[in-house]
C-alpha positions as CSV (number, residue, x, y, z in Angstrom):
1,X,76.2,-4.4,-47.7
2,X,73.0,-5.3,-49.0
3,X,72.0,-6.4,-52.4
4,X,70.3,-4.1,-54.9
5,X,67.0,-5.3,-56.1
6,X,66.7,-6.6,-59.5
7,X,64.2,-4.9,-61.4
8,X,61.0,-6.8,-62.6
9,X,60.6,-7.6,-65.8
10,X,57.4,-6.1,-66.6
11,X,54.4,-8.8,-67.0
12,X,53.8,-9.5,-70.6
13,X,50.0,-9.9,-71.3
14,X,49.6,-12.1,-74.3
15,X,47.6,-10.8,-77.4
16,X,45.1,-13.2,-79.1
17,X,43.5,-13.2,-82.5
18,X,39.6,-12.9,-82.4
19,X,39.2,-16.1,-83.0
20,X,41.1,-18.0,-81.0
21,X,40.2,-15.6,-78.2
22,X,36.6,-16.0,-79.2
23,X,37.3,-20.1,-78.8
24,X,38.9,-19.8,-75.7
25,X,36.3,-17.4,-74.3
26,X,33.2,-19.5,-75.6
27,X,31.9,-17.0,-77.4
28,X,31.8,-15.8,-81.2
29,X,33.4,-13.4,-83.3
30,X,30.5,-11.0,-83.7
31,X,29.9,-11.1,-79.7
32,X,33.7,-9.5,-79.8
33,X,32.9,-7.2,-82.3
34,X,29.6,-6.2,-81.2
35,X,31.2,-5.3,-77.6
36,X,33.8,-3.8,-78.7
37,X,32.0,-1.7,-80.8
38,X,30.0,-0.4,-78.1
39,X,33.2,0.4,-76.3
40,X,32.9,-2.2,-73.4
41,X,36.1,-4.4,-75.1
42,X,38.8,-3.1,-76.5
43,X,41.4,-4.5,-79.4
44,X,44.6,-3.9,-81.1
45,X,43.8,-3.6,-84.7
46,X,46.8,-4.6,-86.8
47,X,47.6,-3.6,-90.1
48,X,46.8,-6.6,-91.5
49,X,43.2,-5.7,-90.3
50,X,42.8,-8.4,-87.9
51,X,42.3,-7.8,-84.1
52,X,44.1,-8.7,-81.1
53,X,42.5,-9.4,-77.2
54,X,44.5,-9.7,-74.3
55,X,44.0,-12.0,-71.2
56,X,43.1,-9.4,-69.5
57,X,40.3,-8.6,-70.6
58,X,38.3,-12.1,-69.7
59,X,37.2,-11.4,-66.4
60,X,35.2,-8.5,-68.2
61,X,34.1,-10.5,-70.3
62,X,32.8,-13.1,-68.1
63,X,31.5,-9.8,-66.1
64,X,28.9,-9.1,-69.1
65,X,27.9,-12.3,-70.0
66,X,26.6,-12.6,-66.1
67,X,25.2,-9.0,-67.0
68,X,23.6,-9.8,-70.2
69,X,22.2,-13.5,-68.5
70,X,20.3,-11.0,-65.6
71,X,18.7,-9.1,-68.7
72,X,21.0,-6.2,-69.2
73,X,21.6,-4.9,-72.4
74,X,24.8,-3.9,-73.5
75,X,24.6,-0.4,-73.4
76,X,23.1,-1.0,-69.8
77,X,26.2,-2.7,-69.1
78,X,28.2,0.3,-70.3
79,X,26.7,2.4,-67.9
80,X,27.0,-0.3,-64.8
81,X,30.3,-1.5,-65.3
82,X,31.5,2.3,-65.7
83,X,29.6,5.1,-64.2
84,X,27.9,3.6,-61.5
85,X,28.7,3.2,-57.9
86,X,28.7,0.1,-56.0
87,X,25.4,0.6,-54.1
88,X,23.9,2.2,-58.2
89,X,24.8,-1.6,-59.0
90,X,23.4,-3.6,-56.4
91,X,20.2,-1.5,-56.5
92,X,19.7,-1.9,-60.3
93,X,20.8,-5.8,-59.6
94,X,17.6,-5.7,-56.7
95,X,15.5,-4.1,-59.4
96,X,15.8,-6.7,-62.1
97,X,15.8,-9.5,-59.7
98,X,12.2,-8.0,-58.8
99,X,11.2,-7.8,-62.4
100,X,12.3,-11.3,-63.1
101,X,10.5,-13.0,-60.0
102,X,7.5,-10.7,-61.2
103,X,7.7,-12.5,-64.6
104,X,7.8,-15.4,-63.1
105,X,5.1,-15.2,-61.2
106,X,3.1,-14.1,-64.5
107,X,4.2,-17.3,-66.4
108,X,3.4,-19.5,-63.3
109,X,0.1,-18.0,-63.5
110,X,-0.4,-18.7,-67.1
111,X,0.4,-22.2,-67.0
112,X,-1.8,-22.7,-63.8
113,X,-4.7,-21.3,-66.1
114,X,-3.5,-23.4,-68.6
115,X,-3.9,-26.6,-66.5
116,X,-7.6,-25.8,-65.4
117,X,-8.3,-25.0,-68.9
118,X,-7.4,-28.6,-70.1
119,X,-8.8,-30.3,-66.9
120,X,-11.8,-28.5,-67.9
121,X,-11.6,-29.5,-71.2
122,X,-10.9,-33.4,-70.3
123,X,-14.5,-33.3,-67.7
124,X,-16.4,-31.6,-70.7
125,X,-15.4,-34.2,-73.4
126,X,-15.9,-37.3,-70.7
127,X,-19.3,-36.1,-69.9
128,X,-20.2,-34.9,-73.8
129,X,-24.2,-34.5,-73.5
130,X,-23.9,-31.1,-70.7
131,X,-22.0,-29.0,-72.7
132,X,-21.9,-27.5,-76.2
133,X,-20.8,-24.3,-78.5
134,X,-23.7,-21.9,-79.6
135,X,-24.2,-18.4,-80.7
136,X,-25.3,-15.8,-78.6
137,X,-26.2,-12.3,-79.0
138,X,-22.9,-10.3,-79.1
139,X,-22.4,-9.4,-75.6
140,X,-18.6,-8.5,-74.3
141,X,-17.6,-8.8,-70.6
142,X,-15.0,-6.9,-70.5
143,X,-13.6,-5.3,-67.4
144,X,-14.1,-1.8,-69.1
145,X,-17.4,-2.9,-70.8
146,X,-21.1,-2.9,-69.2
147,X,-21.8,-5.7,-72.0
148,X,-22.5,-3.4,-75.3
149,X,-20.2,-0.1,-74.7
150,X,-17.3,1.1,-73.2
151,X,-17.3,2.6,-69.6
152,X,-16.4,6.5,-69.2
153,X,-14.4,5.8,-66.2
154,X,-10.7,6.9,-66.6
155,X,-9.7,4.5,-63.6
156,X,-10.2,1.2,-66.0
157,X,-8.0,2.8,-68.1
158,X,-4.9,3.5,-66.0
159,X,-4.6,0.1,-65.1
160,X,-5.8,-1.4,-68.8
161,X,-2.4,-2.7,-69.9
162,X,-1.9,-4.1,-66.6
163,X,-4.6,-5.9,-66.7
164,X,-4.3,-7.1,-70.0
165,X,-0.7,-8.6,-69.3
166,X,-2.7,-10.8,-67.0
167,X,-5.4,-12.0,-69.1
168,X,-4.6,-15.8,-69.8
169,X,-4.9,-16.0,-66.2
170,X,-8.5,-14.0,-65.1
């Protein structure tokens, strides 16, 4: 005759207060609140009015602070960790590594104009006597500007702010 199987005791998931949850997790009290509030965490509330996370809830965690370090907000989160599919995430994960190499590659640029800027400004004070700083008659080159007025061709103006985010390094 064979035996009958015990039943399993069910698994008891043990309840922290925010704080020492927020200790454990590395992160602070208003980080808890905050995504809870937006509905991404989720508490017992006591009577007492304190609140109570469980274990399992820390690979979540973990889950948005990876989110929030690629640039996601948290109602972005929301929206990943719940409504989208797997292929929704990796494309929005291709997107914002895009964006991030593109900024990058902006503040790469910057400092590279930054460098030639001081190089140029070390050769112009070793050799003081062929350069100086002088008024001129107010003339503006500007890529939408024949020198005194603005150009009437909607073109520049499409691609204005684009061409602005770039201008430490033109």
């Amino acid at each position: 005759m064979s035996e009958i199987p015990k039943k399993s005791k069910p698994i008891s998931v043990r309840r922290y207060r925010i704080g020492d949850y927020a200790h454990y997790m590395g992160v602070g009290r208003d980080f808890l609140k905050h995504y809870e509030k937006c509905g991404l965490l989720s508490a017992d509330h006591h009577d007492n009015g304190y609140r109570h996370f469980g274990f399992e809830q820390s690979s979540l965690i973990l889950e948005c602070m990876r989110l929030r370090n690629c640039g996601y907000t948290v109602r972005e989160m929301g929206g990943m960790l719940r409504d989208l599919s797997g292929v929704e995430v990796r494309q929005s994960l291709h997107e914002a590594r895009e964006a991030l190499e593109k900024r990058i590659k902006h503040t790469q640029a910057i400092a590279a104009e930054i460098e030639r800027l001081e190089e140029w400004f070390d050769i112009r004070q070793s050799q003081p006597e062929d350069w100086e700083v002088t008024s001129a008659e107010g003339r503006y080159y500007l890529p939408h500007a024949n020198g005194s007025q603005f150009l009437e061709d909607e073109r520049i103006y499409e691609i204005l702010p684009q061409w602005f985010d770039w201008l430490s390094v033109v």
